[in-house]
N, CA, C and O atoms as CSV, one atom per row, in Angstrom:
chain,resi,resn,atom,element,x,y,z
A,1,UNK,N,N,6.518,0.523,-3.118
A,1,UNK,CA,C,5.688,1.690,-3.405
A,1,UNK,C,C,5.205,2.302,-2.101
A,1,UNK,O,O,5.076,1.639,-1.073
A,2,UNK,N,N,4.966,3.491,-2.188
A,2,UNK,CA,C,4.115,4.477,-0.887
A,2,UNK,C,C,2.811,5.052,-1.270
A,2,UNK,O,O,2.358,4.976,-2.413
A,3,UNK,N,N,2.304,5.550,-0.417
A,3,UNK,CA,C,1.170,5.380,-0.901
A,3,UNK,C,C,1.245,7.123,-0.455
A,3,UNK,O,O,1.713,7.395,0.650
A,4,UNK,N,N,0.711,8.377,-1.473
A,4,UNK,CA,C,0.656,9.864,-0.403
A,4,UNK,C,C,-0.898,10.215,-0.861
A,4,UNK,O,O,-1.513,10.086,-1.920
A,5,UNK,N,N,-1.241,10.736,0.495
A,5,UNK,CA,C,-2.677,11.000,0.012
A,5,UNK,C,C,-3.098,12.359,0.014
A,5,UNK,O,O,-3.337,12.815,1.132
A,6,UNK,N,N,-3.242,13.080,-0.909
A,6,UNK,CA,C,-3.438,14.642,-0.783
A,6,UNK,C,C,-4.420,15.374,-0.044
A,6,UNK,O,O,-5.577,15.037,0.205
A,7,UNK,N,N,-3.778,16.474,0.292
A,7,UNK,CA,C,-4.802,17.510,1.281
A,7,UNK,C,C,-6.499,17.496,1.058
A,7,UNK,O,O,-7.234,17.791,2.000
A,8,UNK,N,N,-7.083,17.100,-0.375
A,8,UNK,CA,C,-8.466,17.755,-0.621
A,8,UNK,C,C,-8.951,15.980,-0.069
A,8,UNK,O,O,-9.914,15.776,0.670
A,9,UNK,N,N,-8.060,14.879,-0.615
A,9,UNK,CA,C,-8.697,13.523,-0.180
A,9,UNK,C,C,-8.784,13.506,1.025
A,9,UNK,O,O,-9.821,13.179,1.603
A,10,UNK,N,N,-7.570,13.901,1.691
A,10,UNK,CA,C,-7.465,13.346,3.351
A,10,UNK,C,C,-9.138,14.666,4.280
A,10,UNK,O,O,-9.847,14.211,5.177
A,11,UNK,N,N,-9.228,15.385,4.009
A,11,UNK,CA,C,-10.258,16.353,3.682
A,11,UNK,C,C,-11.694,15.850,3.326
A,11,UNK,O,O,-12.540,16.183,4.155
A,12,UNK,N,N,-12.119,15.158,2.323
A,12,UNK,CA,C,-13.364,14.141,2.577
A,12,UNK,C,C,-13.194,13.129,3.053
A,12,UNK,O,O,-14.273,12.677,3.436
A,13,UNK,N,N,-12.290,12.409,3.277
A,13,UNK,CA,C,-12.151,11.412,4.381
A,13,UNK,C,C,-12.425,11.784,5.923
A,13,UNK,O,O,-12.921,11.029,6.760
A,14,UNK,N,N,-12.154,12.625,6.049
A,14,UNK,CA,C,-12.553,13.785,7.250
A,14,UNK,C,C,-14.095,13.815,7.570
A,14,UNK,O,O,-14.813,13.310,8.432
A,15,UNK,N,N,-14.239,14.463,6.712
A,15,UNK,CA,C,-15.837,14.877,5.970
A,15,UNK,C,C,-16.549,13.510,6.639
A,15,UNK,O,O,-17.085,13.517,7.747
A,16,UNK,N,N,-16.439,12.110,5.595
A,16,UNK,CA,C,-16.756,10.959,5.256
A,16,UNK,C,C,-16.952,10.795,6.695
A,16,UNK,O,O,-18.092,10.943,7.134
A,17,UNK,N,N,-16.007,10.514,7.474
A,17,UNK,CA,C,-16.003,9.707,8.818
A,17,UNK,C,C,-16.620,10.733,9.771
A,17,UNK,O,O,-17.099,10.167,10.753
A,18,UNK,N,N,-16.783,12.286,9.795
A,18,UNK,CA,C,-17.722,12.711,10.911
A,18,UNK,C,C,-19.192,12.651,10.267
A,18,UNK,O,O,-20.045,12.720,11.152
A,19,UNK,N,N,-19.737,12.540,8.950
A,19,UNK,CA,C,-20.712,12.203,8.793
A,19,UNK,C,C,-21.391,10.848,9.352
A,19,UNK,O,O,-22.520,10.794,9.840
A,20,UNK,N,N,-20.562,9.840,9.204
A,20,UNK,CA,C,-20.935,8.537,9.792
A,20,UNK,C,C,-20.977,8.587,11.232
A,20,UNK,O,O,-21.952,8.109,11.812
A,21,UNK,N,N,-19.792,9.242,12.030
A,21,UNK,CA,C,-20.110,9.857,13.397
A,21,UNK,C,C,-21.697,10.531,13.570
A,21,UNK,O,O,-22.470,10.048,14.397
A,22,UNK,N,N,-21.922,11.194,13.074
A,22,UNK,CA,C,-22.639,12.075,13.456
A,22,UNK,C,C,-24.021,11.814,12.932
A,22,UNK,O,O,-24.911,12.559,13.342
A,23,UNK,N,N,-24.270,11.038,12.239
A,23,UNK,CA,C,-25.564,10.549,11.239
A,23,UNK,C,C,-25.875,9.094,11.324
A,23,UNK,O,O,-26.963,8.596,11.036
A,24,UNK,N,N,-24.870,8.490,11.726
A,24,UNK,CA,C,-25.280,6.988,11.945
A,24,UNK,C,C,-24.457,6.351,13.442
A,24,UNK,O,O,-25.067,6.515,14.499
A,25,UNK,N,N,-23.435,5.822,13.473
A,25,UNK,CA,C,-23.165,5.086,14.439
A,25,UNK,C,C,-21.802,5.014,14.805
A,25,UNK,O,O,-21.308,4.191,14.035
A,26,UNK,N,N,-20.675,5.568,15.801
A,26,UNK,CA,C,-19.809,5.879,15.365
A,26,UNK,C,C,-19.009,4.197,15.325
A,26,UNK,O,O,-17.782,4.129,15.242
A,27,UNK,N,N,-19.940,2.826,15.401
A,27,UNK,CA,C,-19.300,1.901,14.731
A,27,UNK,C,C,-19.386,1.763,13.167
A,27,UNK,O,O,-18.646,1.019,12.525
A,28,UNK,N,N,-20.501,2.667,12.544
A,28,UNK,CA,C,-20.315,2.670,11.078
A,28,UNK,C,C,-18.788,3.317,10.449
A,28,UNK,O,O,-18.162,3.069,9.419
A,29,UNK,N,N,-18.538,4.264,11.610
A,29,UNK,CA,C,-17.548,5.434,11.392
A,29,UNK,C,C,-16.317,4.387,11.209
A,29,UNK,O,O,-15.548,4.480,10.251
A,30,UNK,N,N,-16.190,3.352,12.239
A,30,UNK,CA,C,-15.025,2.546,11.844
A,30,UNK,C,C,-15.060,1.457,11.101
A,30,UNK,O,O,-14.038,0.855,10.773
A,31,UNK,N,N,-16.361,1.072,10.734
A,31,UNK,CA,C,-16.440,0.217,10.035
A,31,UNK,C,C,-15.739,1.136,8.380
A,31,UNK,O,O,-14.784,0.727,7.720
A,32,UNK,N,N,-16.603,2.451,8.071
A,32,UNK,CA,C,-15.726,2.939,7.311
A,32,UNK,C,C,-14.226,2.793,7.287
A,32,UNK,O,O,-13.632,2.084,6.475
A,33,UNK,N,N,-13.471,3.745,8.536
A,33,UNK,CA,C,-12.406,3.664,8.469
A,33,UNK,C,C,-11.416,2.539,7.773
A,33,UNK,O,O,-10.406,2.784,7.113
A,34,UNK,N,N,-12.068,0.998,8.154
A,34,UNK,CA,C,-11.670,0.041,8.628
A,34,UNK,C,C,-11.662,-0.140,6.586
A,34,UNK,O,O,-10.736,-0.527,5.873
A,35,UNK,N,N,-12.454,0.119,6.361
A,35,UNK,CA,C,-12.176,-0.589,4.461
A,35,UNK,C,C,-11.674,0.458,3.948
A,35,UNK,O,O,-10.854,0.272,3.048
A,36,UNK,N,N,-12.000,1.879,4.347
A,36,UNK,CA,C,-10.749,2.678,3.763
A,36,UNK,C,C,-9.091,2.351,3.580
A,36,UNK,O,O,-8.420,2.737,2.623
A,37,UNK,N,N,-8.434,1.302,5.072
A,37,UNK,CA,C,-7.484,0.985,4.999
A,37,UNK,C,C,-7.510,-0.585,4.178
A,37,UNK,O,O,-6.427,-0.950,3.719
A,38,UNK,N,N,-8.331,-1.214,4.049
A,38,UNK,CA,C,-8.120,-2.190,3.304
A,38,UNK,C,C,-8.313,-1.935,2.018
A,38,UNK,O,O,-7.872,-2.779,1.237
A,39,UNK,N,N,-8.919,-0.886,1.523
A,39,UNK,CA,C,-9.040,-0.508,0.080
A,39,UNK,C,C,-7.753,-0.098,-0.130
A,39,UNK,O,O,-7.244,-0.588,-1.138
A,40,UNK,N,N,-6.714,1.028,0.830
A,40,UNK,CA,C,-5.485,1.428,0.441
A,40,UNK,C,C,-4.954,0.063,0.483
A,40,UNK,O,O,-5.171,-0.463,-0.609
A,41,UNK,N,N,-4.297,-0.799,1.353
A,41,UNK,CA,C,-4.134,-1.839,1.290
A,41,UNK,C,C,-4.085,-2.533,-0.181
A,41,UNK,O,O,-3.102,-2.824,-0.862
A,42,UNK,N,N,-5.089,-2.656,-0.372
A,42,UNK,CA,C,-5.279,-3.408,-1.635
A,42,UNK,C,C,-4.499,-2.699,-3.114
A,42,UNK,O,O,-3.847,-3.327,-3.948
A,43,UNK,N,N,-4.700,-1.730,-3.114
A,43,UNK,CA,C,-4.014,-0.632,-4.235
A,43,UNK,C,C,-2.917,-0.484,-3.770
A,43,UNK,O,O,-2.221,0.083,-4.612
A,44,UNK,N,N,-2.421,-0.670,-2.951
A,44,UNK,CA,C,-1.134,-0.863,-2.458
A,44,UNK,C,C,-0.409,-2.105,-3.313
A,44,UNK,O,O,0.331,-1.857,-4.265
A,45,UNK,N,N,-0.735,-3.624,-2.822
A,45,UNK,CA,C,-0.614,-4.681,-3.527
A,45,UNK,C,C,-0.417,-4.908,-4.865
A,45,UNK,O,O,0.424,-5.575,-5.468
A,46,UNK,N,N,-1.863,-3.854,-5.424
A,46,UNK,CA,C,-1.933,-4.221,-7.084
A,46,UNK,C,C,-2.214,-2.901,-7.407
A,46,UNK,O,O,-3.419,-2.656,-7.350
A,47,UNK,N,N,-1.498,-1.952,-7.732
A,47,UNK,CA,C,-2.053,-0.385,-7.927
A,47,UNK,C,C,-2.768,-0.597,-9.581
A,47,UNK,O,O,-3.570,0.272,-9.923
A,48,UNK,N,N,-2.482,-1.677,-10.515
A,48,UNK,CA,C,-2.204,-1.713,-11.541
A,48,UNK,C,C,-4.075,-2.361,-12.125
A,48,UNK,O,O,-4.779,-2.189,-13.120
A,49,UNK,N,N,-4.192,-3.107,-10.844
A,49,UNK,CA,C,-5.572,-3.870,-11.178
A,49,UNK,C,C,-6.330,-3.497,-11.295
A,49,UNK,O,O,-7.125,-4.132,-11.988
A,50,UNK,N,N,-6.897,-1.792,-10.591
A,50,UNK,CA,C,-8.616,-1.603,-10.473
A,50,UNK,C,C,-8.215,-0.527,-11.930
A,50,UNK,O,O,-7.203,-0.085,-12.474
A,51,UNK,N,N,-10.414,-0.438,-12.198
A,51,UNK,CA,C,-10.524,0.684,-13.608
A,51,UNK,C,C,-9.645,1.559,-13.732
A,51,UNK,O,O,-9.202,2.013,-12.677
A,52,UNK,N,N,-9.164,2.025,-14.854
A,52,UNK,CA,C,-8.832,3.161,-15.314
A,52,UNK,C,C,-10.110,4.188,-16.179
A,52,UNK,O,O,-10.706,4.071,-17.250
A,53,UNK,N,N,-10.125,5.504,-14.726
A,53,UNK,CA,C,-11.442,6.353,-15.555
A,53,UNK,C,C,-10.681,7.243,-16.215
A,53,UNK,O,O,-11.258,7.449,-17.282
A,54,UNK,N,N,-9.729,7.860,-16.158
A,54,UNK,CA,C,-9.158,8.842,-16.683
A,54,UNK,C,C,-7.753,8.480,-17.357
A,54,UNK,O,O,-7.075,7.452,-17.371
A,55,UNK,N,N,-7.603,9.737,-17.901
A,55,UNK,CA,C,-5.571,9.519,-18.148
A,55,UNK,C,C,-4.739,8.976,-18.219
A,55,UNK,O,O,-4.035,8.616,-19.163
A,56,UNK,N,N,-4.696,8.736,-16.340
A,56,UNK,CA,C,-3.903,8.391,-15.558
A,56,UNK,C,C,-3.924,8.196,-14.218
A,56,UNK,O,O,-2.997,8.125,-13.410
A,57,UNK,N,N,-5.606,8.085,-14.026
A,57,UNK,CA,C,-6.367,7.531,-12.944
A,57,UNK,C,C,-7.082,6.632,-12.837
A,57,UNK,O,O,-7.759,6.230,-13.783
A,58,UNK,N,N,-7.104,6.096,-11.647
A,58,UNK,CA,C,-7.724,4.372,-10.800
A,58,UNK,C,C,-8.539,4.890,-10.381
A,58,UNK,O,O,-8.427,6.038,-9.953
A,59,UNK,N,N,-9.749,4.149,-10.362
A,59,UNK,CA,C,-10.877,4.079,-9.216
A,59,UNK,C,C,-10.655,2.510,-8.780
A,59,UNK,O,O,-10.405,1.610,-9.581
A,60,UNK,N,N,-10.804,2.342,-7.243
A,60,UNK,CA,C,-11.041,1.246,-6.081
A,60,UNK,C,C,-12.129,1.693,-5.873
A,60,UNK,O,O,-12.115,2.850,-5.453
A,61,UNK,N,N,-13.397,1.093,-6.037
A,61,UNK,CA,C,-14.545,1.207,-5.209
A,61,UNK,C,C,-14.651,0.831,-3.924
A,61,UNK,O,O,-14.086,-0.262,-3.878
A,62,UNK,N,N,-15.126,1.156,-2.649
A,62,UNK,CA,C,-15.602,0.585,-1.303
A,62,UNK,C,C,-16.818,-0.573,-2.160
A,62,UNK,O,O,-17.424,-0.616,-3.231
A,63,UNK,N,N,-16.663,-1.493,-0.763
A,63,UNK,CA,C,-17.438,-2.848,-1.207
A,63,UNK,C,C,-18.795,-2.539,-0.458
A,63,UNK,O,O,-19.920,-2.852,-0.846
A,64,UNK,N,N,-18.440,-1.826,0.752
A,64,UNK,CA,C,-19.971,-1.032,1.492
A,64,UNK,C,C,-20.356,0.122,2.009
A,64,UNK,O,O,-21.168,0.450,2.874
A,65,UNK,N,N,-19.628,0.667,1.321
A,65,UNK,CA,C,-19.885,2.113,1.399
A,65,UNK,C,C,-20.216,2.748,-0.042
A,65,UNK,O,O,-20.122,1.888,-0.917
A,66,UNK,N,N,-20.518,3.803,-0.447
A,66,UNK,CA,C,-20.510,4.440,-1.968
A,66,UNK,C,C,-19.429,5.696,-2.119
A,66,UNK,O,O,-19.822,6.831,-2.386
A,67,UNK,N,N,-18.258,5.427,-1.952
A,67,UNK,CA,C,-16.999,5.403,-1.982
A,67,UNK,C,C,-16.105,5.026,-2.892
A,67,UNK,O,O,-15.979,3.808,-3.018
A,68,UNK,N,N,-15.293,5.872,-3.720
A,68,UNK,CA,C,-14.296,4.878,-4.156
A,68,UNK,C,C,-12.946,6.312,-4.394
A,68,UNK,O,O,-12.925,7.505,-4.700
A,69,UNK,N,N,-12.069,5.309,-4.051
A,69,UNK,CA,C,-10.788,6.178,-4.065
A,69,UNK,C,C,-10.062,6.095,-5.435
A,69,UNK,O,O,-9.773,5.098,-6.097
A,70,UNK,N,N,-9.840,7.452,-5.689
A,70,UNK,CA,C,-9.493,7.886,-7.125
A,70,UNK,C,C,-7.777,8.243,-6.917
A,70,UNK,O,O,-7.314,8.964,-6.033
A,71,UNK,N,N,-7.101,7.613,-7.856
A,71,UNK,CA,C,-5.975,7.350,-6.831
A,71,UNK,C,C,-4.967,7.365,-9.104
A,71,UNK,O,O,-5.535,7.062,-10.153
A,72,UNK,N,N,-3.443,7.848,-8.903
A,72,UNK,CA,C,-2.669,8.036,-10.412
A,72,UNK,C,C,-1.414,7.151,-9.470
A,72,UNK,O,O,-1.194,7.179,-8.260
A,73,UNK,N,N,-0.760,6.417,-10.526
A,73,UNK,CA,C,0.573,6.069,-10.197
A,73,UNK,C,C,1.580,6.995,-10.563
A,73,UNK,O,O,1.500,7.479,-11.692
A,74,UNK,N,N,2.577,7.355,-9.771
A,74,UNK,CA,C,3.344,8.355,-10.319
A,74,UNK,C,C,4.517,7.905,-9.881
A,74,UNK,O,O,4.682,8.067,-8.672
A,75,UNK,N,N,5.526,7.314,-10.553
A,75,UNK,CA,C,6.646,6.668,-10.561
A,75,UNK,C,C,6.507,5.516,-9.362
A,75,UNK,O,O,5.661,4.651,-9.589
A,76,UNK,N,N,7.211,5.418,-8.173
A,76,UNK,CA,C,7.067,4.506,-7.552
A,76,UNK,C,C,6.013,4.548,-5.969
A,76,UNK,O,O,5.872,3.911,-4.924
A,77,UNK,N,N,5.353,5.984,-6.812
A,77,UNK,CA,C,4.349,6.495,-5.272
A,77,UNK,C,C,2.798,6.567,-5.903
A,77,UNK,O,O,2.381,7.267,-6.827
A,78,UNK,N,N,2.165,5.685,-5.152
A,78,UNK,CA,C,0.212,5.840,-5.589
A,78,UNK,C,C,-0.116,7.323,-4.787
A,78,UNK,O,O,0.189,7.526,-3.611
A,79,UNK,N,N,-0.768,8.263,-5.634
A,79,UNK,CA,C,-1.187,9.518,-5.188
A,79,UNK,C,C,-2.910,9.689,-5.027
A,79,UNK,O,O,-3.755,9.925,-5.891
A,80,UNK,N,N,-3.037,9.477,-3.635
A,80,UNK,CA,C,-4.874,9.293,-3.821
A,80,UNK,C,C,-5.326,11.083,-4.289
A,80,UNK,O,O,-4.711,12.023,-3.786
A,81,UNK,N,N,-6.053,11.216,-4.932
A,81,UNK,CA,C,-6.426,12.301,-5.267
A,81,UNK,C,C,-7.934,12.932,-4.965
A,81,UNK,O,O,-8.243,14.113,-5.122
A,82,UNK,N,N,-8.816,11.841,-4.485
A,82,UNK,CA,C,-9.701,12.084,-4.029
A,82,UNK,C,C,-10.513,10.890,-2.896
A,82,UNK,O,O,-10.005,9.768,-2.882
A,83,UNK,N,N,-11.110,11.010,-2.447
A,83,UNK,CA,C,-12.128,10.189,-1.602
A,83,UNK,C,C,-13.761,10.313,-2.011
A,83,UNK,O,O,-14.660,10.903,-1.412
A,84,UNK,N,N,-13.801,9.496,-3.315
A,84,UNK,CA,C,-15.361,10.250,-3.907
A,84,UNK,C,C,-16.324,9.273,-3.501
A,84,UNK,O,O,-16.217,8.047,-3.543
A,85,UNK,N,N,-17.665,10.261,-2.943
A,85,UNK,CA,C,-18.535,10.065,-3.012
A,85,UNK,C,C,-19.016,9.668,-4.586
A,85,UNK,O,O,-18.829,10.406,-5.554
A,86,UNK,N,N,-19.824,8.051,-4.646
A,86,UNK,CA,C,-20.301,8.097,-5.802
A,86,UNK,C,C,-21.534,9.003,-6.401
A,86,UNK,O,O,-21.777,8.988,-7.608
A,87,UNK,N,N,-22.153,9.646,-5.645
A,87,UNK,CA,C,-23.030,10.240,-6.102
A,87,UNK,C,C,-22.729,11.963,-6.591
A,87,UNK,O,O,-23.516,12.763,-7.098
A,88,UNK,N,N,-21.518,12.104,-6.272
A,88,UNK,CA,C,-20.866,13.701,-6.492
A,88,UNK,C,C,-20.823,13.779,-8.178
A,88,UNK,O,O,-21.362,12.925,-8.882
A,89,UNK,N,N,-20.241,14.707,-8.598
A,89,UNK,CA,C,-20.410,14.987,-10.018
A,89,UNK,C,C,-18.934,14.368,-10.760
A,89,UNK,O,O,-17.719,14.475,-10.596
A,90,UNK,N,N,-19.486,13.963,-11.281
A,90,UNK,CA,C,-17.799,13.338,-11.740
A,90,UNK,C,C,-17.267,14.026,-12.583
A,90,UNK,O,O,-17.820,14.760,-13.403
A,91,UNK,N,N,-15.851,13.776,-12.391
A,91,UNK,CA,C,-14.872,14.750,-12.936
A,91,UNK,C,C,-14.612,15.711,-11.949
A,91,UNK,O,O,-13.707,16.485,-12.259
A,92,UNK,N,N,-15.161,15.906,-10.794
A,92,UNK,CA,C,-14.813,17.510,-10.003
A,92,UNK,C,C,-13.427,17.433,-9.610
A,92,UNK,O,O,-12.857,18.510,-9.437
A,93,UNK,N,N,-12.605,16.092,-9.390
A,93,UNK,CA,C,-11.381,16.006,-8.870
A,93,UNK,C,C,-10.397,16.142,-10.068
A,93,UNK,O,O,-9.226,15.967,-9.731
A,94,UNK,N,N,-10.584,16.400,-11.322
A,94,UNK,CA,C,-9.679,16.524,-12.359
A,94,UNK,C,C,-8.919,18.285,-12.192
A,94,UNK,O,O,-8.472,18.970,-13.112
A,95,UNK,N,N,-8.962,18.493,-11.317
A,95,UNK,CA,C,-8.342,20.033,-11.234
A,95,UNK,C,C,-7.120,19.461,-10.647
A,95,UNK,O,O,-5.989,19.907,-10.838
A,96,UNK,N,N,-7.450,18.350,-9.851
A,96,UNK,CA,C,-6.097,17.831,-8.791
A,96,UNK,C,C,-5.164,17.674,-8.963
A,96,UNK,O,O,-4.237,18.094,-8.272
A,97,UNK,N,N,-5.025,16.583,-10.587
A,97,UNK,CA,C,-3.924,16.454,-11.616
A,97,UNK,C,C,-2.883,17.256,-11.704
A,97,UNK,O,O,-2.035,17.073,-12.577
C-alpha cells in the first residue's frame, strides 16, 4: 500500500507545525512532526484497525497532540484527507470525498 496525502491535509499539517513553531517550541514542532510520521506509519501497517467515523473513513488519533488523521482506503492507496484538529467542527472535511 502507499500512502497519498491531499493538498487541504498536507495544508494543516503546514498550519499545525508553524503553529507549534511559532507558539511553543520549535522542539514541540518536531516532536509533532515526529508522531505525525508514526501515526502514518501505523495506518500504514494496519489501515484496517483504527475507528470508522464515516462511509469510508478512519480516524488515527495523535497520542499527544489533539490531532487525528482522517484518512479512506481506496483500493491499494490510504488517502489522508485531512489533518484535524479535534476541536474543529466535524464533518468540515466531508467535501473532500
Amino acid at each position: 500500500m502507499t500512502i497519498r496525502i491531499r493538498s487541504h491535509a498536507e495544508l494543516e499539517y503546514s498550519e499545525a507545525l508553524a503553529y507549534y513553531i511559532d507558539e511553543h517550541t520549535p522542539q514541540s514542532a518536531e516532536r509533532f512532526e515526529r508522531e505525525i510520521d508514526l501515526a502514518l506509519e501505523a495506518i500504514l501497517q494496519n489501515p484496517q484497525l483504527y475507528s470508522l467515523i464515516d462511509f469510508n473513513v478512519r480516524a488515527k488519533s495523535l497520542k499527544h497532540f489533539p490531532y487525528s488523521i482522517l484518512y479512506s482506503i481506496e483500493g491499494e492507496e490510504i488517502v489522508v484527507l485531512a489533518i484535524a484538529h479535534q476541536k474543529r467542527k466535524p464533518g468540515y472535511w466531508r467535501d473532500r470525498l
